[in-house]
N, C-alpha and C positions, 0 to 999 in steps of 0.2 A: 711672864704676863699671859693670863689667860686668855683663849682666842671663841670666841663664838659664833656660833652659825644661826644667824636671824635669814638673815637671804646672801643669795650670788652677789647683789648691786655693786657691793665697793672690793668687788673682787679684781683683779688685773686680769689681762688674755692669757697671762704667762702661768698664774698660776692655778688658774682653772684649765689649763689644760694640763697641769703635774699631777692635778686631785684625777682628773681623768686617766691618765696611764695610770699610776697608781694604783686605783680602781680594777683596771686592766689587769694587771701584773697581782692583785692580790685573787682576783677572780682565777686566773690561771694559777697560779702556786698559792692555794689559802695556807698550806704549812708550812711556808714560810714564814707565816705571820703570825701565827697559832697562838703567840704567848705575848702580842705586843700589849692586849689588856690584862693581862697576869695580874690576879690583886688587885681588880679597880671594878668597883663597884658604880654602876649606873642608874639612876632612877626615873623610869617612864613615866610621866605624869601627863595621862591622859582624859581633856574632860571630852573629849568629842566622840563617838565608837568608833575602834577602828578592827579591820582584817588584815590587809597587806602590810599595812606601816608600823603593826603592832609585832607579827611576825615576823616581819623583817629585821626591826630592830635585835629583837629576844634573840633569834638563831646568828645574825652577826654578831652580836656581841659576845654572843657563846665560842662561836668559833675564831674569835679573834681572844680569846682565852679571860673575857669579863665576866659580870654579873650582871643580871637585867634584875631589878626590883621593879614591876608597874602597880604603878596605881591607876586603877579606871574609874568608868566617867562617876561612878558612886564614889567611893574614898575619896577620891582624890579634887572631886570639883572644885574648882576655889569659888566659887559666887556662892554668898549668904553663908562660907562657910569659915574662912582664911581670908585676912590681907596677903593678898599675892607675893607683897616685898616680905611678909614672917614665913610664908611658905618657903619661897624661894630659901633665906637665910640659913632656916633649919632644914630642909636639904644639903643645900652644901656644908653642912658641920659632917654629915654621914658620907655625904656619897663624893666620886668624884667627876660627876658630870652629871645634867639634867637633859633630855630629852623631853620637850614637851609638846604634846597635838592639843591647840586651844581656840577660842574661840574668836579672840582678837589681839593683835598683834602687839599691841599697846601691854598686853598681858606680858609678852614675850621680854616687851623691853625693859619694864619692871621687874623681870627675873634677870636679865641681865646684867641690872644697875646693884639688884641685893645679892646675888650669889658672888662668890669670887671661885666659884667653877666653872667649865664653860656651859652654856646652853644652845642645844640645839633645835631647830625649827622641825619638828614631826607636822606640821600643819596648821595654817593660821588663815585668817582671811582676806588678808593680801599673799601669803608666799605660800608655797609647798616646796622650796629648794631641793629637797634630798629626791623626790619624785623628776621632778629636773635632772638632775644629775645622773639618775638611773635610766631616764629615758636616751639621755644621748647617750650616757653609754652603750644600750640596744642599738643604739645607729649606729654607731661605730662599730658595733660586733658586727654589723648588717652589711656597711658599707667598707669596711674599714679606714674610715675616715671621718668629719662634720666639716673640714671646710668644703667649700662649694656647694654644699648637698642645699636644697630647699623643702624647708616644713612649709605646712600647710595647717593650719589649727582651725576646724570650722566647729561652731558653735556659739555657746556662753564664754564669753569674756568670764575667768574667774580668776582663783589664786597660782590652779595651774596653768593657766597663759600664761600668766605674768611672770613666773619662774622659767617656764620655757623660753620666754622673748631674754630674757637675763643669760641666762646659762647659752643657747643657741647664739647669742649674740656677743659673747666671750669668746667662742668656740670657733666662730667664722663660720656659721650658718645663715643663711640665708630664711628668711622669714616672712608668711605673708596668715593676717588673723583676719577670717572669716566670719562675722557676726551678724544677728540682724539688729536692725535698728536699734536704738537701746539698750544695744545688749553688749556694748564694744568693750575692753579691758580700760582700765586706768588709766587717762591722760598722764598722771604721773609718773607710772611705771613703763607707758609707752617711752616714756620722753627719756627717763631713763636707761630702756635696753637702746634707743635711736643715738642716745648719746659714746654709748660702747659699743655701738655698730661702727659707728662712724671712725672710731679707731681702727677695727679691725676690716673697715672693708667690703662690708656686709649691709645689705637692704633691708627694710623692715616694713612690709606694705599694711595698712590697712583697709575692710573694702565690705560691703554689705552684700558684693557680684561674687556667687561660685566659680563664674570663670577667672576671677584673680586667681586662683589655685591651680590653672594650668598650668603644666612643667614642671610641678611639686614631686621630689622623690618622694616624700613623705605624707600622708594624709592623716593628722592627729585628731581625733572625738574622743568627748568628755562628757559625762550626763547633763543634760539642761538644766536639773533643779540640783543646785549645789546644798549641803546639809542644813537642815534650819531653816530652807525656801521652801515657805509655807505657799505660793502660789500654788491655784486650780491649775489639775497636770493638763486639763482641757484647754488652757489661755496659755499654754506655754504649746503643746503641741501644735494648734492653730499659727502660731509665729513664727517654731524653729521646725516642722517638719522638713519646706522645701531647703533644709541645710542639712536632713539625713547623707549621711553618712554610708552609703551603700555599692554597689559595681555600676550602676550608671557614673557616679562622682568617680570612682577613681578610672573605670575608659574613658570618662570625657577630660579628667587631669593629666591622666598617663603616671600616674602614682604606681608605684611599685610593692608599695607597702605602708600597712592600716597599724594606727597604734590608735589602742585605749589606754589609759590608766586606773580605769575599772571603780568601783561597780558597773557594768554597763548594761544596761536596759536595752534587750533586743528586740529591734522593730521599732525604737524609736530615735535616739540618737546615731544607732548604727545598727545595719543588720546582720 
């Protein structure tokens, strides 16, 4: 049976923390791993542009002994061009797994339900998981550890919150999301990382006050205007400047250490 990666949500504690060593273990010895895609052929279908997620995919897949085929955001768009579910289909007659960065999630699930390969979330607009997964792993290589530690995520509430509140809250991290007014993550996806906290142990605060972030190892910024937000960047700095990201916030936190996920615009989200 095929297994697909849409998001963390209905993952267990147990076994997002195996995907995490693993991770570990193949970052340390990648020759040992070298041939586990031997003969498997993968197809990136991307409408959104991407830099890190595009490369990233291409050289792991390479060096885990696969094939990266991408399609970008011209070929491969599905709007006005392909029903999603015939896309999907004929992909998986060729390849043996989809990767795809789209524009709504609903997209994703429709590839899930036509392909009988698995599909993976390169980014959507509720989840970014693999960017999740990558940053706790930087924690972990940082701290060597994620339980006890506390993020800090101040910003726009977007898809990478909501991956991070999932993944950190699997992990036994402690979590507290920074936003201004109207700008919070998902009641639904809160309610969700609150309901896997609560297994594992772990706080999930949220808070419009920069001093909720006090005590944060971690202090995470993401760009205010997430892809396709056509807001004036004038009406968006006026709201989220006093939540920059800069060395006042982290000595008045005590944060030890600044993560982006990039592209990062400096001098406005962070300096």
């Amino acid at each position: 049976m095929k297994q697909d990666l849409l998001t963390f949500a209905n993952w267990t504690p147990e076994a997002m923390q195996n995907l995490l060593q693993l991770a570990v273990e193949i970052k340390q010895a990648p020759a040992s791993y070298s041939n586990v895609l031997a003969g498997k052929s993968i197809v990136a279908l991307f409408e959104k542009p991407s830099l890190r997620t595009r490369v990233s995919f291409d050289i792991g897949i390479n060096k885990l002994g696969g094939h990266m085929v991408y399609l970008d955001v011209q070929s491969g768009k599905l709007a006005g061009r392909e029903d999603a579910v015939d896309t999907a289909a004929n992909l998986a007659c060729w390849a043996d797994a989809i990767v795809a960065r789209v524009f709504s999630h609903t997209t994703l699930e429709t590839f899930s339900k036509a392909a009988n390969v698995p599909v993976v979330n390169a980014l959507c607009d509720k989840y970014h998981p693999c960017q999740g997964l990558a940053d706790y792993l930087t924690m972990f290589e940082r701290f060597g550890k994620t339980e006890g530690l506390t993020m800090a995520y101040v910003g726009d509430g977007n898809n990478v919150t909501h991956s991070l509140l999932i993944v950190g809250a699997l992990l036994g991290c402690n979590q507290v999301v920074v936003t201004p007014e109207g700008h919070e993550a998902s009641p639904e996806i809160v309610a969700q990382a609150k309901a896997i906290a609560e297994k594992t142990g772990v706080t999930i605060v949220e808070s419009t006050e920069l001093s909720a972030a006090n005590g944060a190892d971690v202090i995470y910024a993401d760009t205010w205007l997430s892809m396709g937000d056509d807001t004036p960047l004038d009406v968006i700095k006026e709201k989220f400047m006093p939540y920059q990201v800069n060395e006042a916030l982290m000595e008045a936190t005590g944060a030890s250490y600044v993560m982006h996920c990039q592209p990062a615009h400096r001098d406005l989200e962070i300096t």
